[in-house]
Phi, psi and omega in degrees: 000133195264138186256141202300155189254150203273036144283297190274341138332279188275031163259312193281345184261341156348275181318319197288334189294316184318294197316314180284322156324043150014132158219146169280118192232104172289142152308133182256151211014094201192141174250049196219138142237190213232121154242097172328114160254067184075225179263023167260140175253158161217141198280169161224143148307125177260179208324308191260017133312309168307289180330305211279343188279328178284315172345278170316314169307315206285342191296320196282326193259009164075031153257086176265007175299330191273284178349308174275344181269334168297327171326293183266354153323295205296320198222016185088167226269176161202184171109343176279344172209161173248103159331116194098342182310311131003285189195094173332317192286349174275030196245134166317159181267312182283358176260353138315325173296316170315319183253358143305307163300335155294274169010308188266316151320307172316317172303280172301352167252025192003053153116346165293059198250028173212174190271346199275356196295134183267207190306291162001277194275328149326286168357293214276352198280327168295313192293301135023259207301303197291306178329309179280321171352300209280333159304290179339310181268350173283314183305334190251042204290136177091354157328086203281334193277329164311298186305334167302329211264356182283310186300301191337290166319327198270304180336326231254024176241138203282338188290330175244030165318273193324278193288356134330317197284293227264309182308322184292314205315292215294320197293306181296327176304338208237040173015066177224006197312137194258311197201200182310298210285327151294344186259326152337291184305322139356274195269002167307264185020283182310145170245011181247128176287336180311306179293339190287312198299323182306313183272334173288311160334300185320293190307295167320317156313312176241004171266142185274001174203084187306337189298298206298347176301077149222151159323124180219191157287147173336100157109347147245131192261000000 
């Protein structure tokens, strides 16, 4: 009986070595990288990417003090100009994810977006956030959750109750309405008790703590 030759031997565990083996493959226009397994990939985030993605999280889960520092951690500070004006389209998708989440922070902390920020820089960090807002959303034109986070931003000056009122209005007729907190603003808003019920309904509905559905002023979220 003829015995295998130690050539096709160490060719055959060469392959089996292959087969088994893992490498790291960068993605070309991927803010990721691919670690190869045989014929499977698995992604990795890279750092500040990562950062923008706990951002979000911390936004959703209503920390916005952590939300905002990983935010301008991650791509950098903002609030000193409004981004995009020119041409919406030229702001990057993570620093567009970025200065979304700072906006929406500002907003809801109405301009507090540090412990140390006075009247002053609250002031300008709030006109700041609806400004970019209002990019944001020309860059996301059909975007239902900006245009909420927008009216929010607009609420929260009596001047822009109305086209607050009116952005929320188009969203709810056209069933697009994102979450609790747009059908809540909706009905502070509304001068029709019909709508008020409606939007306070809504809200009850899609709130993950239905007790915050009530008439309140104009602009708390």
């Amino acid at each position: 009986m003829k015995q295998p030759k130690i050539a096709t031997l160490s060719k055959l565990v060469t392959r089996l070595a292959l087969a088994g083996a893992c490498a790291i493959v960068p993605v070309a226009a991927m803010p990721s990288t691919s670690l190869a397994c045989g014929n499977s990939y698995r992604y990795e985030l890279d750092p500040k990417t990562q950062m923008v993605v706990k951002a979000e999280e911390a936004l959703q889960e209503g920390d916005y003090a952590q939300a905002w520092k990983l935010a301008t951690g991650a791509t950098g500070s903002v609030g000193q100009k409004v981004e995009g004006q020119a041409n919406p389209s030229e702001i990057g998708a993570l620093r567009g994810r970025t200065l979304r989440v700072t906006a929406i922070v500002a907003v809801r902390t109405r301009g507090k977006v540090t412990a140390s920020a006075d009247a002053a820089t609250q002031a300008s960090y709030t006109k700041w956030a609806v400004d970019q807002l209002k990019i944001l959303v020309q860059r996301e034109a059909g975007n239902p959750y900006l245009q909420a986070r927008l009216a929010e931003g607009l609420a929260l000056g009596q001047d822009g109750e109305a086209e607050a009122l009116k952005i929320l209005k188009n969203l709810a007729d056209n069933d697009m309405m994102p979450d609790a907190a747009a059908w809540l603003l909706y009905a502070k808003l509304s001068k029709d008790a019909k709508e008020q019920d409606r939007g306070l309904g809504q809200c009850k509905l899609r709130a993950n703590d239905p007790t915050i559905c009530k008439l309140e002023a104009p602009g708390k979220i």
